[in-house]
N, C-alpha and C positions, 0 to 999 in steps of 0.2 A: 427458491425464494430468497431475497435478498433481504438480511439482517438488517433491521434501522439503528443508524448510529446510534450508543448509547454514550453519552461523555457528562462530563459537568459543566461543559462550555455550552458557548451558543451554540455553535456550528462545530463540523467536525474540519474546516478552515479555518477557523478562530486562529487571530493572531494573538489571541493571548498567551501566556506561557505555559508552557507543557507543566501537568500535576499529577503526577502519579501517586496512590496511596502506598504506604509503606507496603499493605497484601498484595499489592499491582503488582510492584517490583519485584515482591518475591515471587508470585506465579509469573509473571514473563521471565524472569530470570532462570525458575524452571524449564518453562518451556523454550526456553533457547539455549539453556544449557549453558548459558556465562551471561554474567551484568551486562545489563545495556550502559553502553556509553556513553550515552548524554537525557536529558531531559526527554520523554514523552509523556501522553495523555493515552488511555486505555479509549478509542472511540468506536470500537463493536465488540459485543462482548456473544458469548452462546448464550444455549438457553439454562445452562448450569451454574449463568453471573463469571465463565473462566474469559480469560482475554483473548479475542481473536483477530482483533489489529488494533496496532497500536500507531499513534502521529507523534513523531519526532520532532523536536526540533532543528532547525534549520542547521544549529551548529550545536557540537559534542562539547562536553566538558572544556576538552582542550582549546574548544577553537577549530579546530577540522571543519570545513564545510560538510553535514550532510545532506546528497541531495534526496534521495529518499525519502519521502513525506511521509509516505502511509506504511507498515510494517505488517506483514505476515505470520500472526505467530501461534494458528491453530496446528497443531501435529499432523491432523489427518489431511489437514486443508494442504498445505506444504506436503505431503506423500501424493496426494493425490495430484495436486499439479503436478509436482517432480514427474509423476510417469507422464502426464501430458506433455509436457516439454522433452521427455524423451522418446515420445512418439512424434516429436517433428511439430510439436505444438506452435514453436515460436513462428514459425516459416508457416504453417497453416494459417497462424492467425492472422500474421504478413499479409496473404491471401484473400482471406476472406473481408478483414475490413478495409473499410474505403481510407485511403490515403490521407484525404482532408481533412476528415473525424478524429482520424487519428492524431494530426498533425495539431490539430484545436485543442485535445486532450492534452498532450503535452507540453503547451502555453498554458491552458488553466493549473496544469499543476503549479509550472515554473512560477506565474503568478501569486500563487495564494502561498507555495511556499515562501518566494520573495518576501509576501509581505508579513512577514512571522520575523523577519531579519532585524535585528535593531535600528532604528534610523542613525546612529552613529558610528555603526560598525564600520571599519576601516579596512580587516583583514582580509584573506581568502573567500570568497562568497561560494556555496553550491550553485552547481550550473547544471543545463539539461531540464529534461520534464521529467513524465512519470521515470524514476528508479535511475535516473540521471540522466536518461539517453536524451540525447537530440531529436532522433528519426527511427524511425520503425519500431520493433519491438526487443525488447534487451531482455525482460524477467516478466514473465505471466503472475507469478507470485506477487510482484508490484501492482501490475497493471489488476488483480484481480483484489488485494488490496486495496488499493484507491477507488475500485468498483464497489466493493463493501462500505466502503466509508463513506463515499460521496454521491453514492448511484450514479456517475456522470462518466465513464469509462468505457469505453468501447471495445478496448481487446480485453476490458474483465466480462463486461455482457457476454463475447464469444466466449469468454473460460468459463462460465456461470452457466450457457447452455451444452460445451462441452463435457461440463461434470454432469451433469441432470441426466445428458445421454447414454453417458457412463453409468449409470445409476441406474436406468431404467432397459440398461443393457442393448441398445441401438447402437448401430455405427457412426459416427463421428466424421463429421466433413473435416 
């Protein structure tokens, strides 16, 4: 089952400004084991109120584009993909979805992150869709990410019945 956003924005698109509470930072900053480097918003959380993805914004402290929207930061969630993606997760999931779905995912991200960019900004912009890529698949942690947050994802829907299958101990296409 797929957690519903929890944030204090409208959306978990919202091009408002990323607001994390000072507890936020210090529990993602645990669970990633160093500061995040620029501005996010906590938009899924468990059922224990801990954070398990977070939306960044578009660009870090510095100015660095990030293109990474949506952030991965449950522990078990991130171990458990990790072995998925080293059983050959990326290239299955290549596979299994449809090219076009995929190709659409990756314009809606690029989009909604775009539009979080300042209209003045002048510098380096992030580029790519889900987790920067252009085409295919780059990180199932992203793309299952942007799945939690936005239900709109298609290689997180296959990571999302990957894991369940895993869970309920069946084999995995």
């Amino acid at each position: 089952m797929v957690p519903p956003p929890v944030d204090d924005m409208a959306s978990p698109d919202s091009a408002s400004p990323e607001v994390a509470s000072p507890d936020d930072v210090a529990a993602v900053e645990a669970r990633l084991g160093r500061r995040p480097r620029g501005r996010f918003a906590v938009v899924v959380r468990d059922a224990a109120d801990a954070p398990v993805v977070i939306r960044n914004e578009p660009l870090l402290d510095d100015g660095t584009p990030m293109p990474t929207r949506f952030w991965l930061v449950d522990p078990d969630l991130l171990r458990r993909i990790g072995t998925l993606e080293a059983a050959g997760g990326v290239k299955q999931a290549e596979a299994a979805v449809d090219a076009g779905e995929l190709a659409a995912a990756h314009r809606r991200a690029a989009a909604a992150r775009d539009a979080a960019i300042p209209a003045d900004h002048t510098g380096p912009r992030p580029f790519g869709g889900v987790g920067g890529t252009r085409t295919g698949v780059k990180c199932l942690h992203a793309h299952y990410a942007s799945y939690l947050a936005t239900g709109d994802d298609p290689v997180g829907a296959w990571v999302e019945m990957q894991l369940n299958t895993f869970e309920t101990g069946a084999e995995h296409d």
